[in-house]
Each structure stands twice: as C-alpha cells, then as structure tokens.
N, C-alpha and C positions, 0 to 999 in steps of 0.2 A: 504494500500500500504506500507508505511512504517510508522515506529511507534519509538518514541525514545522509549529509556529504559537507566535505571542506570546512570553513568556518563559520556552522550555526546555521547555513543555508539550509531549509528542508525543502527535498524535491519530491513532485508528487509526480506519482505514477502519470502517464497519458493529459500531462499538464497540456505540453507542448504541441499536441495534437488538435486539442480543443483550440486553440491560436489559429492555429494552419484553417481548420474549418472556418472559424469567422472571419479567416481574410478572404476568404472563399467566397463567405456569405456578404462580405461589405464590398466586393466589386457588384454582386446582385443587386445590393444596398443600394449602391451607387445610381445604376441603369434604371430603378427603380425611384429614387428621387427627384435624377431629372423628369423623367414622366412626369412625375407629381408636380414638378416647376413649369414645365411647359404646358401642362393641365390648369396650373394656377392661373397662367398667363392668359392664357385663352380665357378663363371665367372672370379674370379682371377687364379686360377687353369688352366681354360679356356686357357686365354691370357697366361701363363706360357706355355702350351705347343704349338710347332707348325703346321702350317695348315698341315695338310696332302696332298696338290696340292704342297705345299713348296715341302716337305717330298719327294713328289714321283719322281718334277723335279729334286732335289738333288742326287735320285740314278738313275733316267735314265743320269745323264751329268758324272757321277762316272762309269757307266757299257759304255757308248761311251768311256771315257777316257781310260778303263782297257781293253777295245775291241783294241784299238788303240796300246796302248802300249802292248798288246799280239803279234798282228799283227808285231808289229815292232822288237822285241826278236826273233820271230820265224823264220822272215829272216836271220836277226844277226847270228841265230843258223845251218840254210839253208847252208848260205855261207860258216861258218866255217867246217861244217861237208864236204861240197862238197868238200870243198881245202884242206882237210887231205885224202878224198879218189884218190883226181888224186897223194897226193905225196905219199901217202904208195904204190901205184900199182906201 
C-alpha cells in the first residue's frame, strides 16, 4: 500500500498513474471548455440582439402610426386644395 522511501517522503502505490489519467482527462477538459466558450459567445450575441416578436410589434405600431399621420396630411392637403379651387373660379 504505501511504503516510505528517502527522507520522510511517503509514496503511495499507483499515485502516479492517477496524474497520467487526469492529464489525459484535462486535454478532454480543454476541447471541452472551448465548446462551452464558443457556446457562450454565440448566447451573448444571442441576448445582444432583439426578439424578432419585439422586432415585428415595433414596425407594425411605426406603419399604424405612419398610416395615421398619412391619413391626416392628406386631408390637411384635401382642404387646402378644395379652398384654392372655389377662390380661383
């Protein structure tokens, strides 16, 4: 199981082995984390841009508003044209 050696060092059986494994395991680690970074990235990106439901209520309340105020010009322009043809006749 375990066995001293030299001065006061105690070495354990299949220490060394367990090391070898997790360097093993942390190059996995590795390939593994970047995913998760470039996964990150992509989902901040994500959150950076907005919903497209946002998106689309924002230009339907922009084309009522631009309907409205066409609507309202075109009278504005109605009346005035009307009242210049009863005074030039």
């Amino acid at each position: 199981m375990s066995s001293v050696s030299g001065q006061g060092a105690i070495e354990i059986e299949g220490f060394d082995d367990d090391f070898e494994e997790d360097t093993f395991m942390a190059e996995d680690g590795r390939d593994t984390y970047e995913e998760e970074e470039e996964e990150e990235e992509y989902e901040a990106e994500e959150d950076d841009q907005p919903d497209i439901e946002t998106l689309l209520m924002d230009a339907e309340d922009d084309r009522v508003a631009l309907i409205a105020t066409s609507q309202m010009l075109q009278r504005k322009l109605y009346t005035i044209f009307s009242t210049r043809k009863n005074t030039e006749v």
